[in-house]
C-alpha positions as CSV (number, residue, x, y, z in Angstrom):
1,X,196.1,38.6,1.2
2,X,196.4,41.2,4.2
3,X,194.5,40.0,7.2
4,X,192.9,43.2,7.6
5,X,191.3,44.4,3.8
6,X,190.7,48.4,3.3
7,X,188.9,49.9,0.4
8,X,187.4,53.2,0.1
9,X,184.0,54.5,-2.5
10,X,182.2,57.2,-2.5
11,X,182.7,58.7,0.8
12,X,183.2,55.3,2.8
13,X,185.5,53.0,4.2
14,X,184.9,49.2,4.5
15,X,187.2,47.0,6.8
16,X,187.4,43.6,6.2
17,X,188.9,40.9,8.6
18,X,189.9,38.5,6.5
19,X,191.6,35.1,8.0
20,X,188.8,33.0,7.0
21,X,191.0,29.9,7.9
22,X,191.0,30.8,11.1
23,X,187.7,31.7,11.6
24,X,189.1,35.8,11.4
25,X,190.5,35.1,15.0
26,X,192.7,38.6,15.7
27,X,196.3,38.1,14.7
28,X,199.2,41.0,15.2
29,X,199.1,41.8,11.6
30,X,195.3,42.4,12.3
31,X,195.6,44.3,15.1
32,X,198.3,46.3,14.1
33,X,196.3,47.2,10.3
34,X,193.5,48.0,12.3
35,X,195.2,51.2,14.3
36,X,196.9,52.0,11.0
37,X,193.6,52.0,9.1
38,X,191.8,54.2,11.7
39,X,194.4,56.6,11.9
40,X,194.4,56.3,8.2
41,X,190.6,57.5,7.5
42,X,190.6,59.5,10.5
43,X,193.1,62.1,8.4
44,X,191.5,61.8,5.6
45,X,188.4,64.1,4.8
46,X,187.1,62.1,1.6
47,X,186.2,59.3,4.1
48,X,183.0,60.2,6.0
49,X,181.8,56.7,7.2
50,X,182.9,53.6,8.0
51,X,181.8,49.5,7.3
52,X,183.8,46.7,9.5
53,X,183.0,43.5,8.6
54,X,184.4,40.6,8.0
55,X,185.0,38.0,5.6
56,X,182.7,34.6,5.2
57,X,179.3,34.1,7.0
58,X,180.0,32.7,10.0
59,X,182.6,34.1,12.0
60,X,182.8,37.4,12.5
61,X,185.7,37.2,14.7
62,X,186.0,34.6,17.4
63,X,189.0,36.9,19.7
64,X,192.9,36.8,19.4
65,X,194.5,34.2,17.3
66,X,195.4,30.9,20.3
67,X,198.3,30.4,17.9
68,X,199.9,33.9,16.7
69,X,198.5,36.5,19.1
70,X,197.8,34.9,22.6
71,X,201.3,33.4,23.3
72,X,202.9,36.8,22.0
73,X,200.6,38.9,24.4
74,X,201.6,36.6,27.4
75,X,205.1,35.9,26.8
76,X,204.7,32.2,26.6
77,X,206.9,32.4,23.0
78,X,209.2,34.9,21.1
79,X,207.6,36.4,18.1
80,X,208.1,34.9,15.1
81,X,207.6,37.6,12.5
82,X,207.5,41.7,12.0
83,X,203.7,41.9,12.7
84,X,204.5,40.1,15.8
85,X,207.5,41.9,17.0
86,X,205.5,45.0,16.4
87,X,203.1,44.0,18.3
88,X,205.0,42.9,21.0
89,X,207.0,46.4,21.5
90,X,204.0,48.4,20.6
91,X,201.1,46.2,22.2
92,X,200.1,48.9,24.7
93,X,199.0,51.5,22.0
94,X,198.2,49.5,19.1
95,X,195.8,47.8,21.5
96,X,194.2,51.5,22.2
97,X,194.0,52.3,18.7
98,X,192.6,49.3,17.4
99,X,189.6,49.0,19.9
100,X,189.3,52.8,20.1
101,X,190.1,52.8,24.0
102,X,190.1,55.1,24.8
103,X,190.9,57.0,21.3
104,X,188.8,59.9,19.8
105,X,188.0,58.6,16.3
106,X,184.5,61.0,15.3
107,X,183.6,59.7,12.0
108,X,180.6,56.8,12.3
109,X,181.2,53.3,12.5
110,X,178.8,51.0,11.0
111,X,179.5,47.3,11.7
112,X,177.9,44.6,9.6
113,X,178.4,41.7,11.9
114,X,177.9,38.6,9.4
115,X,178.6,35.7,12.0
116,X,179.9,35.0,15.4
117,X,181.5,38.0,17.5
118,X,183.1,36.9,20.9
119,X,185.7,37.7,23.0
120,X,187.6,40.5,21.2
121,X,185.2,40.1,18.6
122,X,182.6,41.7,20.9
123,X,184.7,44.2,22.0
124,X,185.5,45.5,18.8
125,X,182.3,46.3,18.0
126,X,181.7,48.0,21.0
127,X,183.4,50.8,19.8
128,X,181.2,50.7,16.5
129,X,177.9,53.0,16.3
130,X,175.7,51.5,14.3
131,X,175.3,47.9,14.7
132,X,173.5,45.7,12.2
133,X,174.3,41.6,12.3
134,X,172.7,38.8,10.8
135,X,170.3,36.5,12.5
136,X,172.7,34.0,12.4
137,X,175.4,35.7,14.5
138,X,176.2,34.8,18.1
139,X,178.0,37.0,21.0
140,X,179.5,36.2,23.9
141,X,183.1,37.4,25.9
142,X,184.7,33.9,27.1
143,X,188.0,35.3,28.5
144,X,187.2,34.3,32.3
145,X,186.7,30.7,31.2
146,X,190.0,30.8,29.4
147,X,191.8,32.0,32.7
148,X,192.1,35.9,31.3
149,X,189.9,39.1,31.7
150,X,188.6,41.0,28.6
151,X,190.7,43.6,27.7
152,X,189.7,45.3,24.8
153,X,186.7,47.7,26.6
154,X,184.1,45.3,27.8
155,X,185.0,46.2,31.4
156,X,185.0,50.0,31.1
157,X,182.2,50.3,28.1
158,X,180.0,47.4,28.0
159,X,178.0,48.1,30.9
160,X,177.3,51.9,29.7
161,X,176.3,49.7,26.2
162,X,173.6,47.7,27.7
163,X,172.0,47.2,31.3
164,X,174.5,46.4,34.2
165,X,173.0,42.8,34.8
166,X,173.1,41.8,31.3
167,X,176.8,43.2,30.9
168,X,177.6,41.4,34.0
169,X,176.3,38.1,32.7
170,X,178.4,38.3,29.1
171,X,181.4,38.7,31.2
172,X,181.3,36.4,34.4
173,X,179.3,33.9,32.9
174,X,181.0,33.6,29.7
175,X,178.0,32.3,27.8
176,X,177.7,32.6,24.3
177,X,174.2,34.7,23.2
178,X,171.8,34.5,20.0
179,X,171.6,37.9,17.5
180,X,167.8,38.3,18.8
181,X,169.3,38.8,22.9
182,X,171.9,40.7,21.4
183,X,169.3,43.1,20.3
184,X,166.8,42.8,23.1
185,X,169.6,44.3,25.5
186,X,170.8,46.8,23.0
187,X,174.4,45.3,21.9
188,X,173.3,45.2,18.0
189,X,170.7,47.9,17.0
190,X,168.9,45.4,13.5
191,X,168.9,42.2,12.6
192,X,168.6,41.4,8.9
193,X,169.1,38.1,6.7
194,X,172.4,37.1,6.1
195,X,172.4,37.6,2.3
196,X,171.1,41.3,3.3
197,X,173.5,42.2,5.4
198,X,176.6,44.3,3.4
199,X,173.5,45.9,1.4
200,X,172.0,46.9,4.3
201,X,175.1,48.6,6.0
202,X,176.2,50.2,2.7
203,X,172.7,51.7,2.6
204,X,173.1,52.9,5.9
205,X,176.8,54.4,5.4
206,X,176.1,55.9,2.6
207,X,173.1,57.9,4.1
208,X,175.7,58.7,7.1
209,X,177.9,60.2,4.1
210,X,175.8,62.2,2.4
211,X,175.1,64.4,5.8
212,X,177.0,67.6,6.8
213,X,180.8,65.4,8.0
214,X,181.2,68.2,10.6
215,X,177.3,67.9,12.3
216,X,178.3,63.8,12.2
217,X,181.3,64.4,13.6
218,X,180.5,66.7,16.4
219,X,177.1,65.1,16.9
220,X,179.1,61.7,17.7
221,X,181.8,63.8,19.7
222,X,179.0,65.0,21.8
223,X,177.7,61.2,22.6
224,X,181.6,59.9,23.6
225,X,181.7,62.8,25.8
226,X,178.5,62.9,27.7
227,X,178.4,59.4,28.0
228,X,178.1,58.6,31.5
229,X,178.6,62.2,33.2
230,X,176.0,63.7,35.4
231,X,173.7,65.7,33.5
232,X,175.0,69.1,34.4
233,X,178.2,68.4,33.3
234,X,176.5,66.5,30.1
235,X,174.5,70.0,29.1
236,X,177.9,71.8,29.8
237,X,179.7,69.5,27.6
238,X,177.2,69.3,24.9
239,X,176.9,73.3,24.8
240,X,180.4,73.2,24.8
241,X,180.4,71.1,21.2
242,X,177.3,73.6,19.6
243,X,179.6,76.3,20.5
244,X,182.6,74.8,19.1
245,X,180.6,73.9,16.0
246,X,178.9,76.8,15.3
247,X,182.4,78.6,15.4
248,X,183.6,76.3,12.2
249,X,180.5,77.7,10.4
């Protein structure tokens, strides 16, 4: 089985990780199916939302693979395989893609975070929309302790995500936080049972797909490119994406 699964119905794609033996920890062949798969539904029109999840119930990823990502992203070995050798020469933008950092992917995300999400984990969904998780899930970014620096957003988006103090906490105190702090600071947006979880995001991406794709589309555009400007360049930018809008009428 791929480590990354991809299935499309009725308007929506789901994304799977899927290494349950190692706990969906991000390998190459991950990473690199990942920016294929956005690029993937990004062309194609059918698709108008998007599920990532992942595989068992509970680990929804736990960051890069110590064993076949880690070593390959510092050097410490050669790769081993294609997946890694791609990701070795293409690391730089594969990296982008995957994470969407920056990259201008407009179709809504939903992620359906069925167990612990930490490290990379975290930072993948950070690029996600709509954020449901189970009340068992945990979140944390641990890379300090390990002797590295996140590198898959946090630093540039997490503290746009959620309140400066709380981002600052996730990432210098590397502590690990329960789903109900991750939604009292805004990092997940529900909580629901763990058995109610994939129901619950398909509900909600199928609603997403029934809507006009273009007023999604530009409606999320408007959001990733306001974000964080001052708010006369915000209305500029936001009249800007009516205009452009209205024009595809």
């Amino acid at each position: 089985m791929p480590d990354l699964l991809f299935e499309k119905s009725d308007g929506v794609a789901t994304l799977t990780l899927n290494r349950p033996d190692r706990k969906n920890a991000m390998s190459p062949e991950m990473l690199a199916l990942l920016a294929d798969s956005w690029q993937e539904i990004e062309r194609d029109d059918e698709v108008r939302a998007v599920i990532l999840t992942a595989t068992g119930s509970e680990f929804f990823c736990p960051g890069g693979d110590m064993v076949s990502l880690v070593p390959v992203l510092t050097g410490e070995r050669e790769p081993a395989d294609p997946w890694e050798r791609r990701f070795r020469d293409e690391r730089t933008e594969l990296s982008r893609i995957a994470f969407l950092n920056p990259y201008p992917f407009d179709k809504p995300i939903v992620a359906a975070v069925n167990g612990d999400a930490v490290s990379a984990g975290c930072e993948l969904l950070q690029s996600t929309d709509i954020r449901i998780a189970s009340r068992t899930a945990r979140f944390g970014l641990f890379e300090v302790k390990r002797g590295l620096i996140p590198a898959g957003g946090s630093l540039a988006k997490l503290q746009r995500q959620i309140p400066y103090c709380r981002a600052a906490e996730l990432i210098l105190l590397a502590e690990r936080i329960s789903a109900e702090d991750a939604l009292a600071i805004g990092l997940v947006g529900e909580l629901v049972d763990p058995d109610r979880l994939l129901g619950r995001a398909r509900e909600v991406a199928e609603r997403l797909a029934q809507f006009d794709p273009a007023a999604v589309q530009k409606s999320k555009q408007a959001l990733r490119r306001t974000r964080g400007l001052p708010e006369n360049e915000a209305c500029q930018v936001q009249q800007a994406c009516f205009d452009e809008f209205m024009e595809g009428k």
